[in-house]
N, C-alpha and C positions, 0 to 999 in steps of 0.2 A: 517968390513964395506966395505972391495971390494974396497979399496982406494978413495971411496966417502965421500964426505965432512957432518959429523953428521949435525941432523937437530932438532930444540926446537924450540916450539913456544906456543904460548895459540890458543886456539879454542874455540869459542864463540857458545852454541847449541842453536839457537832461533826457535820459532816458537808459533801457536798455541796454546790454553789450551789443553790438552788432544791429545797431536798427537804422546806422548810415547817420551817424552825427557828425562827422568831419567830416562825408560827403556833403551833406548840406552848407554845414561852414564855412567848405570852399564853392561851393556854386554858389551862396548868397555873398559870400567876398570878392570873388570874379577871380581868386587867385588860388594857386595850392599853399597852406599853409598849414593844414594840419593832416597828420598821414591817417591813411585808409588800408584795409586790409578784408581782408574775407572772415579771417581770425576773430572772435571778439576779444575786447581790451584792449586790444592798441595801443589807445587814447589812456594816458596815468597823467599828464598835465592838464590845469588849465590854459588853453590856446586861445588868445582872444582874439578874434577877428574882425575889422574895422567895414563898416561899410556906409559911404558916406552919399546923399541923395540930393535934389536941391529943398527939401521938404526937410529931412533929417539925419542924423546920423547915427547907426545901430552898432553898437559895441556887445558882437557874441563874444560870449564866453562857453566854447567849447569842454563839456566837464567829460572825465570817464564814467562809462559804462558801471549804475550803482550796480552790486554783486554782494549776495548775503553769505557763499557758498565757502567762499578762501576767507582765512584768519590771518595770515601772513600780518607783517608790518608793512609790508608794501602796499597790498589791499587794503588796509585799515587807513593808510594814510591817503588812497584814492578814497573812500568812502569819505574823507575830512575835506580831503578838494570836492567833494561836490555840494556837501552840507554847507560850507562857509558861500559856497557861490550864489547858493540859494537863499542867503542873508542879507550877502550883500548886491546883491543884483536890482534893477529896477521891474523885470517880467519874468516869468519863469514860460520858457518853451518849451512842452511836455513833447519829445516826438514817439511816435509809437509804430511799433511794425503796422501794417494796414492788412496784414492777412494772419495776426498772431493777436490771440488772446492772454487778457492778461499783463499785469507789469509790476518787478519788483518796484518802481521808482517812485508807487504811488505811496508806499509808507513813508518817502522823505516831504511828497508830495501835503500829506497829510500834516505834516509840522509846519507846514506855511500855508494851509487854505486860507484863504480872506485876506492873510497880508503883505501879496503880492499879486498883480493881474498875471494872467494864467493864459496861454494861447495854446491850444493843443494842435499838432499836425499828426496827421494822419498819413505816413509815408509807405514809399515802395506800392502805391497804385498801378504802375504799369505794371505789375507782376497782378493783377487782381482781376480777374476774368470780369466781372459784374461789381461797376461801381455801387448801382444801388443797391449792392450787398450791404455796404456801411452804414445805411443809414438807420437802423437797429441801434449798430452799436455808437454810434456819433450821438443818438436822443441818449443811449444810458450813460452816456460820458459825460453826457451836458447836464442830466439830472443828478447826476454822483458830486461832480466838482463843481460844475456854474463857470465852464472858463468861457473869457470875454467872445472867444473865437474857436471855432475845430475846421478848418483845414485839410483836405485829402489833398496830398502832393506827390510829387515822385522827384527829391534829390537827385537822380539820376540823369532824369531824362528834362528838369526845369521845369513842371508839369506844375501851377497853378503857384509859383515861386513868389511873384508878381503880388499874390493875391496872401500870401502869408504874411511878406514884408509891410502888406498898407495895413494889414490885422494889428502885428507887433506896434506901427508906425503910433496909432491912433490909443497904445497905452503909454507910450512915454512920457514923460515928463517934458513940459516946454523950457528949454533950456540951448544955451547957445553952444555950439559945437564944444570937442572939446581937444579933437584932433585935426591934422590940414590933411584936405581934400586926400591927399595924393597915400596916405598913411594906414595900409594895411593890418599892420597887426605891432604889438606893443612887446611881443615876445621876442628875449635876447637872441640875435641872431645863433650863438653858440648852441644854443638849446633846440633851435629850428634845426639847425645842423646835425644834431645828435638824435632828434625825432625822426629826420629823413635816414640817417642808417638803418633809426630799429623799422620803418619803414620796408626797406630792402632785405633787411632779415627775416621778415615774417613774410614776403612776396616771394624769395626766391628758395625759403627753404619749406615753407608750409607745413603741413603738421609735424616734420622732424624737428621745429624748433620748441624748445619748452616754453614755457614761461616765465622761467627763470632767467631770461637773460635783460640785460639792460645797457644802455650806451654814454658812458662817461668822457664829457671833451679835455683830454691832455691839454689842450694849449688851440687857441683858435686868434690866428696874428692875420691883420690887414696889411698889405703893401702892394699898394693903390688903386689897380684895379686885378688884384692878385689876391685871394684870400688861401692861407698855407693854415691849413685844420688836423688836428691828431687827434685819433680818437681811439678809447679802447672797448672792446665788448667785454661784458663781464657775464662769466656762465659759473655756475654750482660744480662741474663736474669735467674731469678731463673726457669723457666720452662727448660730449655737448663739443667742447671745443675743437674737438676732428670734424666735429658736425659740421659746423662753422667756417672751418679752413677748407674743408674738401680737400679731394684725391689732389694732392699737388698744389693747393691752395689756390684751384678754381673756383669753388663756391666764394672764399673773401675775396678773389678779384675780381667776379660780379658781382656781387653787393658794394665794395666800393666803386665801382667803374658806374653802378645805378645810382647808385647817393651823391655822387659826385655830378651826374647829368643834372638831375632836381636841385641839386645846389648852384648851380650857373646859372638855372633860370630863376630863380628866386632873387640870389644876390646881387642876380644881371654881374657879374664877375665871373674871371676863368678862375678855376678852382684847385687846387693841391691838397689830397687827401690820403690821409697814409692811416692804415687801422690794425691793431694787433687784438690777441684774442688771451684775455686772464683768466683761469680759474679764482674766483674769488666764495669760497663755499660760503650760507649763509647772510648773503648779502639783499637779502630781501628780507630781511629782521635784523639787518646793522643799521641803525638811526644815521650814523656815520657816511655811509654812504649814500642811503637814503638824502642825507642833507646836501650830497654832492651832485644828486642826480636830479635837484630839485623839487624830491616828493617829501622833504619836511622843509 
């Protein structure tokens, strides 16, 4: 470490629906750990992701996509996961489209000025014909908020990745690790399990899927290098659920036959996955479930 003092701390990724924040997550973790989608929202848990250096070690916390538009309980309980994140984090990572103006995140933004360092990225630059387009809007960013650092990068493609994580490095706090080297992410594997479904549901069915749906793990048993997972989707409406199963129940045997690939390499395990499909109406305003699926 060059006689400098190690560094640990959490990192908070906020931003936008759809501005490639569990993209980032997993290129700066070097793993897949939290699902992506073209979709925005996705992302309703906090997914923390570990990534450990010989300088220091950065504890993302993957938040969802803040959103003013839906009232739901389920929405309201993602707005709760991002606020508490942004309390309790040691940096708040602002990321922001690079070719979109504007962002609801900054009115959360606004409840924490000054007492948290602030690193903003600048994402999705390979999509940006003329970098020094940005530099306009990076001076008004830096006169609005004052963050430590703004960053144009591209999650996608690892485009100045290098150069975000020495930004974040140099706001942490000096403190001794707090996880071992090898230690990706702190989230119960059952719930990594049931994210990589909703995962496969929103890939293979694309705008046919509503938003109402969500993925509750039955029963998730180890036996040794065997993991045996049940799981159920839960949709509002018997039409959604033909959605889901397809003609003959093609559509559930590619999405589990997908969810089940991403779960052998994650687990590093062979995988047993069996999925059935519930009508559960109003279960995006049942606190009940909500508590099962981890969003209270």
């Amino acid at each position: 470490m060059n006689g400098r003092a190690y560094r640990c701390g959490t990192v908070a990724i906020v931003g936008p629906p759809n501005v490639g924040k569990s993209t980032l997550l997993n290129a700066l973790v070097g793993q897949k750990i939290s699902i992506t989608s073209r979709r925005p929202q996705t992302t309703r848990q906090r997914i923390t992701g570990i990534s450990t250096t010989p300088q220091a070690q950065l504890i993302f916390v993957d938040t969802p996509g803040f959103q003013t538009q839906y009232q739901s309980g389920l929405y309201r309980a993602m707005n709760r996961t991002i606020a508490r994140s942004l309390q309790e984090t040691d940096v708040v990572l602002w990321l922001m489209d690079a070719a979109r103006e504007g962002d609801a995140a900054s009115a959360l933004l606004d409840g924490v000025e000054g007492e948290k360092p602030l690193v903003i990225a600048l994402n999705k630059t390979d999509l940006a014909r003329d970098k020094r387009a940005l530099m306009p809007r990076m001076q008004a960013l830096q006169e609005r908020f004052h963050p430590s650092a703004i960053v144009p990068i591209s999650a996608k493609t690892g485009y100045q990745l290098d150069a975000l994580r020495a930004a974040l490095i140099t706001e942490l706090p000096e403190r001794e690790q707090l996880y071992e080297d090898d230690e990706l992410t702190t989230v119960a594997a059952r719930v990594l399990a049931a994210e990589m479904v909703r995962e496969k549901l929103f890939r293979t069915l694309g705008a046919e899927l509503p938003y109402s749906v969500a993925v509750e793990i039955e029963k998730f048993e180890e036996q040794g290098g065997l993991r045996r997972i049940y799981a159920t989707i839960l949709v509002d409406k018997d039409s959604q659920k033909a959605i889901v199963i397809g003609n003959k129940g093609e559509k559930l045997k590619a999405i589990g036959t997908l969810a089940r690939q991403d779960m052998e390499k994650l687990f590093d395990a062979r995988v047993y996955l069996e999925l059935w499909v519930k009508v559960r109406r109003g279960w995006a305003d049942d606190r009940a479930t909500l508590k099962r699926i981890g969003m209270e």
